[in-house]
C-alpha positions in Angstrom: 58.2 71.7 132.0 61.3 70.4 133.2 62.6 69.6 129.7 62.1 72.5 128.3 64.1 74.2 131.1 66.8 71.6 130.3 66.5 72.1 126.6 66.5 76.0 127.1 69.8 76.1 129.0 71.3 73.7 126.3 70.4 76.2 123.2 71.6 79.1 125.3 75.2 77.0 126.4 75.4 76.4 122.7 74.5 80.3 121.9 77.0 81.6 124.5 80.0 78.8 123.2 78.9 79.6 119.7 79.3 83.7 120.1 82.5 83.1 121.9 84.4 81.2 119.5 82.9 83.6 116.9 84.2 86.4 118.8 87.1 85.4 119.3 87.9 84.4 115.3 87.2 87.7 114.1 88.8 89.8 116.5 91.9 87.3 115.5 91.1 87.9 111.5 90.9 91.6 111.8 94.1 92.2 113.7 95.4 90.3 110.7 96.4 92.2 107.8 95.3 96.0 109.2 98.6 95.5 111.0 100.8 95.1 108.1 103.2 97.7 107.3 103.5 98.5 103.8 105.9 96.9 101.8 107.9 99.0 99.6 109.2 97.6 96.2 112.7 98.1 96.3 113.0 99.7 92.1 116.3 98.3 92.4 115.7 94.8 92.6 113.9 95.5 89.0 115.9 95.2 85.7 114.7 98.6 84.4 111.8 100.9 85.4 111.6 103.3 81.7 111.6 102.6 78.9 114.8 102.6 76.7 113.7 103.2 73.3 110.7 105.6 72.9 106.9 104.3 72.5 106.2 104.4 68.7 102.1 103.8 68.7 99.3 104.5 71.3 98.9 101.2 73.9 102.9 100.6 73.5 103.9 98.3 76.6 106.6 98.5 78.8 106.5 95.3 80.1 109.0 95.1 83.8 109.3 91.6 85.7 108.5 91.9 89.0 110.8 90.4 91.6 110.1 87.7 94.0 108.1 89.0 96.6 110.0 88.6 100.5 106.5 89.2 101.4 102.8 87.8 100.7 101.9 90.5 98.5 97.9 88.4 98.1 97.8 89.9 102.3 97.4 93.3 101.1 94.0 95.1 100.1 95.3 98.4 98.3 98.5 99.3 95.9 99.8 102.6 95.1 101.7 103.4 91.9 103.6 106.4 90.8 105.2 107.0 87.4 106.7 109.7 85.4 105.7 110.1 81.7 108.1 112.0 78.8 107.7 113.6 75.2 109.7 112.3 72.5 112.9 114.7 73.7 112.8 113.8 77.4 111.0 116.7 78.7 108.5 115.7 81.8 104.8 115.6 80.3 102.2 117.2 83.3 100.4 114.7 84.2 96.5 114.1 83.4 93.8 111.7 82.7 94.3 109.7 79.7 98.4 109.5 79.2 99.2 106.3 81.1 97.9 103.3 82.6 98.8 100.4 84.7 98.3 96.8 84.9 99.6 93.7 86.7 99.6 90.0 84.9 100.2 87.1 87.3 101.4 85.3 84.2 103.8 87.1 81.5 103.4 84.2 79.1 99.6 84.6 78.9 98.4 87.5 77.0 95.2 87.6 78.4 94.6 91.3 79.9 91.3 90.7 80.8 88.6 93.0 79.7 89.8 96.9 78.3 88.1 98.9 81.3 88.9 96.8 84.9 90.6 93.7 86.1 90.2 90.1 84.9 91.7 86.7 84.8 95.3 87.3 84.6 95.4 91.1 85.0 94.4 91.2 88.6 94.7 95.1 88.5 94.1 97.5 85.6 94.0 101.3 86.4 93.5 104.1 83.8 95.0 107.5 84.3 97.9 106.9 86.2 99.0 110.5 87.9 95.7 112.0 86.4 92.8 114.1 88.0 90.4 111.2 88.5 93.2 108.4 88.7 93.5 106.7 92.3 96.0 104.1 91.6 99.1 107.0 92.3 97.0 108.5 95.4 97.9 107.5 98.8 94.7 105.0 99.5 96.3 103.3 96.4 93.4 101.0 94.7 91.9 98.1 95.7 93.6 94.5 94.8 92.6 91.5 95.4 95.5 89.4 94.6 95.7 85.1 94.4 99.3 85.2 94.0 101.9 87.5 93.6 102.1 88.9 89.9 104.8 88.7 87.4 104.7 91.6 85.6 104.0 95.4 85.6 102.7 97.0 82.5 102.7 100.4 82.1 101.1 101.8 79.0 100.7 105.3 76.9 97.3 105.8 76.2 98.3 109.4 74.2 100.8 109.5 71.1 102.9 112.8 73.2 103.9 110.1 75.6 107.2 108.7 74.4 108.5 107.0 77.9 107.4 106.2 80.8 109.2 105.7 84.2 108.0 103.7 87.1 108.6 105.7 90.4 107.4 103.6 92.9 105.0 100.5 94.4 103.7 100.2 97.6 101.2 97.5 99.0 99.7 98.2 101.5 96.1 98.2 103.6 95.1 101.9 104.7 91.9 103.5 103.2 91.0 106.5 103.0 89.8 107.0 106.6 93.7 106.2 107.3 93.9 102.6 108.2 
């Protein structure tokens, strides 16, 4: 009887060790990256953000290097993307589904865009209907990424022959949902 009193109090030291050091691990993970402030990309530090010469096909790219991150962009869980799009004589197109979409490659020299609807491989991010209805990517919950490094590239993309340019108007990574945080 006396073992089993001794092996009893060994399982629950073990228990109450374990759950501590548990504890204490997630409560350090979580105040992680729900504390990071968004990080803005500064549009100046880009060498363009539209287009110069209009979009002559559907699925044109504009193709914009990102620069190098002062942050760790892979910490964030959501991004939010704005952009304008134009007709052929400059004029502001309303925005709605199916004009313009986004994507990020983490390498510019690989082609690969993973699969047409979603992310994949190199395109960590792929959103449809930027600025549209039932787009989230230009909301303020932003989409989730889950990023492995920082990307290279923005491509943003007419997916409607009226759009002619298209003008990046801001990126923001950051982690609140749609509950706020």
């Amino acid at each position: 009887m006396k073992k089993i009193g001794i092996v009893f109090a060994i399982v629950v030291s073990l228990a109450f060790v374990t759950g501590c050091a548990s504890s204490g691990g997630n409560a350090a993970k979580s105040g992680g990256t729900a504390d990071l402030k968004p990080y803005t990309v500064d549009l100046k530090t880009l060498p363009f953000v539209k287009n110069a010469k209009p979009f002559t096909r559907k699925w044109d790219d504009l193709i914009i290097p990102l620069p190098e991150f002062p942050v760790d962009v892979t910490q964030y869980k959501r991004v939010t993307i704005t952009c304008k799009y134009f007709d052929a004589a400059g004029v502001e197109i309303e925005q709605s589904d199916t004009k313009a979409m986004v994507s990020f490659l983490y390498d510019a020299k690989n082609r690969d865009r993973g699969p047409d609807m979603g992310p994949g491989g190199n395109a960590p991010l792929k959103e449809l209907n930027v600025g549209g209805y039932s787009g989230l990517v230009n909301t303020d919950k932003g989409v989730r990424v889950m990023l492995k490094k920082a990307p290279e590239v923005i491509i943003l993309q007419n997916c409607d022959d009226s759009v002619k340019f298209i003008e990046l108007t801001s990126v923001i990574f950051h982690n609140k949902t749609a509950s706020g945080e």
